[in-house]
N, C-alpha and C positions, 0 to 999 in steps of 0.2 A: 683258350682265346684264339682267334684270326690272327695267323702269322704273318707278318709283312711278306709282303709281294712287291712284284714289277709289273711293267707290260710285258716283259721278255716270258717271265712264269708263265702269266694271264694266256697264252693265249699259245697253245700246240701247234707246233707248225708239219706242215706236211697232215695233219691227221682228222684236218675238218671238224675240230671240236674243242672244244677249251676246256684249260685244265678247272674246275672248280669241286672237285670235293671234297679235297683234303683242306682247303677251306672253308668250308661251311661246318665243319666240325668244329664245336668249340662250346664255351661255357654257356649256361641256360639263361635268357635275358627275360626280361619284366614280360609278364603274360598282358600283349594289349590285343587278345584274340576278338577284342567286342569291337574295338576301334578301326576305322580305315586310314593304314598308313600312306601318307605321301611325299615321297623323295623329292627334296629339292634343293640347289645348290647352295643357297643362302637363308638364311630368316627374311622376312617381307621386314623392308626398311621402313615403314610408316603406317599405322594403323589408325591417324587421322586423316580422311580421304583429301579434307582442304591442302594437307601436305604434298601429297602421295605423287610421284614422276613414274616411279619405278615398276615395270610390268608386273611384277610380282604383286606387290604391296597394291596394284589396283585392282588385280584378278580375287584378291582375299577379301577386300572391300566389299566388292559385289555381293558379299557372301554376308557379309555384317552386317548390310546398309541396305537401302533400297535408294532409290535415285529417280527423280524426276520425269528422266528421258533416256531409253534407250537405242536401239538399231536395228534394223534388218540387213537380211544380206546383201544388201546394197547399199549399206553405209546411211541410210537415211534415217532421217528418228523418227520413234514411234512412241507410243505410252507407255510408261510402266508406273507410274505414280499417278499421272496425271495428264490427262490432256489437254488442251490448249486454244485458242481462239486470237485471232490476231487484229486487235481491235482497230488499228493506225498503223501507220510506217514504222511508230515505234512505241507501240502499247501493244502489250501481252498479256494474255489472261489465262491462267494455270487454275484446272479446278481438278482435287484430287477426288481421282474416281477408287481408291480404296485406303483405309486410315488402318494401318497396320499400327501394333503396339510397341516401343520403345523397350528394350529392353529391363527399363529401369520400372515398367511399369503404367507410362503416360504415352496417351494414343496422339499419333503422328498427325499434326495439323498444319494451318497454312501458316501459323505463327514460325512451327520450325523451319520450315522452307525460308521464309526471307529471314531468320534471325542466321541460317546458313549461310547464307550469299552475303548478307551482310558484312558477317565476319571475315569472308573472304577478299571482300573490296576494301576492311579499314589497314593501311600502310602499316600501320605497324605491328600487325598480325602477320602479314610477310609471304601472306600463300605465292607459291609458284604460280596459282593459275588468274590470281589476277589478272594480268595482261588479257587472256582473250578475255573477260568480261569487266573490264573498268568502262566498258561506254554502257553501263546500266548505269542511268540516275537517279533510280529512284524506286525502291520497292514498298507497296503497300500492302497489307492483310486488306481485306473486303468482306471476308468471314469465315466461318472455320475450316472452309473447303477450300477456298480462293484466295489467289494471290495474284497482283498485277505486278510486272517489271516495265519500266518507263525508260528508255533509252535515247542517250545525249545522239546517237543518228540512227541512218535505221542500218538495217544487216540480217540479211537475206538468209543469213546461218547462225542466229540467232540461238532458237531452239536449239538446236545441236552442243550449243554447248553448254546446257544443263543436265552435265552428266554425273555430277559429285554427289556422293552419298550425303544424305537428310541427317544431321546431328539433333538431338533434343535441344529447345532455347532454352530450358530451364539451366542444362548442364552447360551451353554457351556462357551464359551468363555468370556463373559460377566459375571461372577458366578451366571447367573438369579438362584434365591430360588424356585425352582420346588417344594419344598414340600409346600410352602405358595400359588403360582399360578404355579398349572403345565402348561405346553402347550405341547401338543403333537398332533398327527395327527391321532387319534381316532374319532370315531363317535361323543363320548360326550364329548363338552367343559367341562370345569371348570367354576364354575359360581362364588361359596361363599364356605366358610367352616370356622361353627365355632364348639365348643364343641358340638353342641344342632345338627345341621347336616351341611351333606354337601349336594351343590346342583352341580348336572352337565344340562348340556343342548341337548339334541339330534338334529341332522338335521333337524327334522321336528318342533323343537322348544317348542317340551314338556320335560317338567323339570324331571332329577330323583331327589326326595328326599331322602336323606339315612339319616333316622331320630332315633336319639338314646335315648333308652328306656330299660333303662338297668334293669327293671322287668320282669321278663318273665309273668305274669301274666296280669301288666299293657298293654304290647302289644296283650295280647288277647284280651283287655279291649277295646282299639283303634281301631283294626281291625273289633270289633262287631258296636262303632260306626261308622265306615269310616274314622276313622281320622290315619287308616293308611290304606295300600291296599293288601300288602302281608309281610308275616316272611319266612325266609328260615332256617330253624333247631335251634336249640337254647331253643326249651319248653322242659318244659318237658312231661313224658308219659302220664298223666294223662291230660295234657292241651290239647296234641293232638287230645286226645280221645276224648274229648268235643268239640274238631274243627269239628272234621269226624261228627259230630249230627247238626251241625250247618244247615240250610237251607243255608245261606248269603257266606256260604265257599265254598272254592274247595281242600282240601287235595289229595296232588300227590308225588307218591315215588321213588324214584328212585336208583338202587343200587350202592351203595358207595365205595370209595375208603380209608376211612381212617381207620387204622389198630390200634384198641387197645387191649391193651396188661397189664400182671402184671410184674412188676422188681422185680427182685432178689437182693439181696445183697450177691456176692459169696465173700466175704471177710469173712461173717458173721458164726460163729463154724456151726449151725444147715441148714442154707441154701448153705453151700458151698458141702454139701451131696446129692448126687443126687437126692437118694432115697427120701429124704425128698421133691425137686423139684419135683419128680413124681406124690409121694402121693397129692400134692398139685392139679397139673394136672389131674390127674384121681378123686379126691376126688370133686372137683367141677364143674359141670354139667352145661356147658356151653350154651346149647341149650335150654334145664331147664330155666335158665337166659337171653336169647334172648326172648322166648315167653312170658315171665311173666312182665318183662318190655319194650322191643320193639316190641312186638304183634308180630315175628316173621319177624321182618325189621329188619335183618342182617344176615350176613353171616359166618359162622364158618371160621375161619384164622387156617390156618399153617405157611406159609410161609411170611414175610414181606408184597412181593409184591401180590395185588391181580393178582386169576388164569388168567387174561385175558391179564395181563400185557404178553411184548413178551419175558420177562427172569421169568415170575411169574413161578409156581410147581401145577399145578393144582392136582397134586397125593396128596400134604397134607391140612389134616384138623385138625390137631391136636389131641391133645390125647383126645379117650373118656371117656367117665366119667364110673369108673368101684368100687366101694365104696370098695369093696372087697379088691381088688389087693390093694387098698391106705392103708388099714388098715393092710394087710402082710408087706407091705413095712414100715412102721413107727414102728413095731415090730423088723424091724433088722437094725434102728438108732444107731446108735455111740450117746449113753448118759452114762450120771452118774448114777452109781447103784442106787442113790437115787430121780431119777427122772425118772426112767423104769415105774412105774404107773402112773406118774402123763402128764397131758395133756400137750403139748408143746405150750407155749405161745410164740406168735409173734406179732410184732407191723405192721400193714396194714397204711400206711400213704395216703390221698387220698385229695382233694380242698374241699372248703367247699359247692361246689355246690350240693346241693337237689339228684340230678341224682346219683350222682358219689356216694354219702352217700350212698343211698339206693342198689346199686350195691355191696360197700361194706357190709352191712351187709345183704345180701345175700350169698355174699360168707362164712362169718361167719357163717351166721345159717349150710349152707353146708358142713361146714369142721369141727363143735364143735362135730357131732356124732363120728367121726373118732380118735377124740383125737386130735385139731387141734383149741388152743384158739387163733385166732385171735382178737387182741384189735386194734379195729378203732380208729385212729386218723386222724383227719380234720381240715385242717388251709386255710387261705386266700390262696389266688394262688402265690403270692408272697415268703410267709414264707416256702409254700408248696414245689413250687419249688424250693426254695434256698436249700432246706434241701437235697434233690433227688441231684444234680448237688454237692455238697458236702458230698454225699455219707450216710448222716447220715438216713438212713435206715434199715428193712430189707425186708419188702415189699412195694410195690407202684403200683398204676394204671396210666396210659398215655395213649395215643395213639398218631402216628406219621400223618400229616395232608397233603396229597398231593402230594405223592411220586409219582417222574415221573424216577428219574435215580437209577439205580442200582447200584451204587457207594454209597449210602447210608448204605451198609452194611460195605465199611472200617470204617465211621464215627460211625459206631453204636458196631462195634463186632470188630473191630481190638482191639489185643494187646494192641497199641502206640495210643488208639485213649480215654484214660480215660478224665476223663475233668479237665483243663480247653482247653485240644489239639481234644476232640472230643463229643461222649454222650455215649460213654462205662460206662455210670452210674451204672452198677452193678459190675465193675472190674473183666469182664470175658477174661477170657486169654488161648488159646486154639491154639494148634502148626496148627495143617491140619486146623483148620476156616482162621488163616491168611497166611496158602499155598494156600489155595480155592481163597481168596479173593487176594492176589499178582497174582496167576497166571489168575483171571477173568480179573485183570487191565491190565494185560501187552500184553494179546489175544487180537490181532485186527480183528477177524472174529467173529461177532456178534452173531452167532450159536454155535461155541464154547463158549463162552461168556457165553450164556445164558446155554447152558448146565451146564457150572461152578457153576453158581448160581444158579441153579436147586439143584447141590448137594450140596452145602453149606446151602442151605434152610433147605434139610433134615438134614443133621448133625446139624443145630441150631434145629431144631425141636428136635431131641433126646435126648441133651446135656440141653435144656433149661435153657440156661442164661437169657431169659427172659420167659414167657407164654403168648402164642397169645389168641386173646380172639376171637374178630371177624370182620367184615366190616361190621358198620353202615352204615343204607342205608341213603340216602339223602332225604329230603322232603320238600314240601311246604306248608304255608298256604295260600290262596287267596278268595279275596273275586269275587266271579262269575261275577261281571263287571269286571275284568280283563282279558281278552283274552290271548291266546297265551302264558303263564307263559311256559318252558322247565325247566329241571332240569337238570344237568350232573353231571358223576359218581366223578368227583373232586370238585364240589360245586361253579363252577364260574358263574356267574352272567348274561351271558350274551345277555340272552334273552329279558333284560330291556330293550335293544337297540329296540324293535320290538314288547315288546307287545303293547296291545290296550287297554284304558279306556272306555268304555263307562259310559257317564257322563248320 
């Protein structure tokens, strides 16, 4: 069997190569030579799409389900079920231009669509995604292609959020447990799912395995012997660098869409001072920090949305890194006479994950010449997060996973949006950010629209309630018998449907 290791084993120093073969020897496991194996950290938390928050559990979806509306690279929706007509300010007309067959055996009609959404709007069904669609009032079937939604006002982004996988009404109606056996009318059945993985099935009758492995070293470990076949992001820097040397790999990148960022605590005496937010901004050298641990696989952020999205700001990239201008600025702080020389200590709170760590103290070594002691703190991701959502910070690192609507900024920068009513987690409060953001909501001409949010972008840029960091690119690992691996800029999945094993 695989004998326990460290990182200290893992990885030869001085010799430019990691120890791994006296690990990969070991006893013979289940021949799944037919199947494509996929490393992942956890099991997908929900297998009913009306449940589903979590990136995982919506990337597997896709794969089960089919969905009304999809996206292009710019965030905009397009058809995949069904395209659409806009009859009034707030009548919509979905006619599905292909009727794919239910798992169970019954071809997908417009009855399934509203008996979806329906169950999604009654209170005591509990979906998380209620909220963005409770201003539907009213859905009708019209016939077995069509379905209108009738909306209590109108909303300019609408469409966009009929993103949730088509369940059958039959099994609606039934309360069949879709997160224990989904059925939907997706390429991939539902096969099995336990802790250890889930198996789906493709038309052609090869199995995806989504096998959890929640070391990130142990999955390099598996993928050296074949006992897995690809990872999709989740190593860390130095594991990938070992990938890229590998013969047996294919390392492929791709540019990303998820936006991290550092929080503020503007409640807090020394962060609620801009100046102090600046020097923070200009004192660390962002790009500095993309090369040194992402080899240069990311993107500088300004703005929320990435530039290619169709309301993104391609004009910002945030503040540069200028040491100078940080250390004038920390000079004309609002302190105590008897803390004018001394360094200004702050608490950095961050997950206990390896990456995140070492990001933070980067920025620490970055900001201690300037007069800026950042003390790292690192908790479980649970305690980590409780503490951020409860405000008890005064800085933190995140990043936001998958942004497709631009309504993401009431939930993040409104006012009235602090938690537990939104993720205003640093209690920023600002008159012209929620004029910007009422009048983006209530414009139903999509170019105004995005204009709005073009300037809101920069006014959040200047103001920094938060600090943008950058857009992580996507990547993969594969082993070269795997054909046809794609990557896309939101990290979905769905080229499992299509690659090729050669056995």
């Amino acid at each position: 069997m695989v004998q326990p290791f460290t990182r200290r084993s893992f990885f030869k120093l001085g010799a430019g190569g990691v120890v791994l073969p006296a690990l990969l020897s070991g006893c013979q496991s289940v021949d799944y030579s037919q199947a494509i194996l996929v490393g992942v950290t956890s099991r997908p938390r929900m297998l009913d799409p009306r449940r589903a928050t979590d990136a995982l559990s919506s990337r597997v979806n896709r794969l089960i389900y089919h969905q009304l509306i999809d996206f292009n690279e710019a965030s905009e929706p397009i058809a995949d079920l069904a395209d659409w007509q806009q009859l009034s300010a707030k009548h919509y007309r979905f006619t599905l231009q292909k009727t794919p067959i239910f798992h169970h055996g019954k071809p997908l009609v417009a009855e399934d669509v509203a008996a979806t959404y329906q169950s999604v709007l009654d209170t005591e069904f509990g979906s998380p995604h209620r909220g963005t669609l409770n201003h539907i009032e009213k859905i009708e079937v019209i016939n077995t292609n069509q379905v209108d939604f009738f909306l209590s006002k109108e909303d300019a982004l609408f469409v966009g959020r009929l993103t949730l996988g088509i369940l059958p009404a039959d099994l609606i109606a039934q309360q069949h447990n879709f997160a224990a056996k989904p059925i939907g009318s997706g390429a991939a059945r539902f096969v099995s799912l336990n802790e250890q993985r889930l198996i789906l099935l493709r038309p052609d009758q090869v199995e995806l395995h989504f096998v959890v492995v929640k070391d990130p070293m142990v999955r390099v470990l598996k993928l050296k012997k074949g006992e897995l076949d690809c990872v999709q992001n989740d190593l860390s820097p130095e594991l990938v660098n070992y990938c890229t040397r590998q013969p047996e790999f294919n390392v492929s990148w791709q540019k990303g869409t998820n936006y991290a960022y550092i929080g503020f605590n503007l409640e807090d005496p020394w962060l609620a001072q801009p100046a102090l937010r600046q020097a923070i901004a200009q004192g660390i050298d962002r790009q500095q920090v993309i090369d040194a641990m992402f080899q240069g696989q990311a993107r500088l952020a300004g703005g929320l949305l990435p530039p290619e999205h169709w309301a993104g700001n391609p004009s910002l990239t945030g503040w540069s890194s200028n040491p100078d201008k940080a250390i004038d600025l920390l000079k004309k702080l609002d302190r105590p006479l008897a803390q004018r020389n001394q360094p200004i200590r702050l608490s950095f709170k961050t997950s206990s994950d390896p990456t995140r760590i070492r990001l933070a103290t980067l920025y620490q070594a970055q900001l201690k010449p300037l007069g800026i002691d950042l003390q790292v703190q690192s908790y479980d991701w649970g305690t980590f997060y409780n503490d951020i959502v409860q405000g008890r910070f005064q800085l933190f690192s995140l990043a936001w996973v998958g942004i497709k609507s631009p309504d993401i900024f009431q939930y993040v920068f409104a006012s009235d949006a602090m938690p537990p009513k939104g993720a205003n987690r640093g209690r920023y409060q600002s008159q012209q950010a929620d004029q910007l953001i009422k009048l983006a909501g209530q414009t139903q001409d999509l170019e105004e629209q995005a204009t709005l949010y073009r300037q809101l972008q920069a006014h959040l840029q200047a103001e920094l309630p938060i600090m943008p960091l950058w857009f992580e690119n996507q990547y993969a690992v594969v082993r070269k018998n795997l054909l046809g691996y794609q990557l896309f800029a939101d990290g979905r999945l769905d080229s499992l449907l299509t690659v090729i094993k050669k056995v």
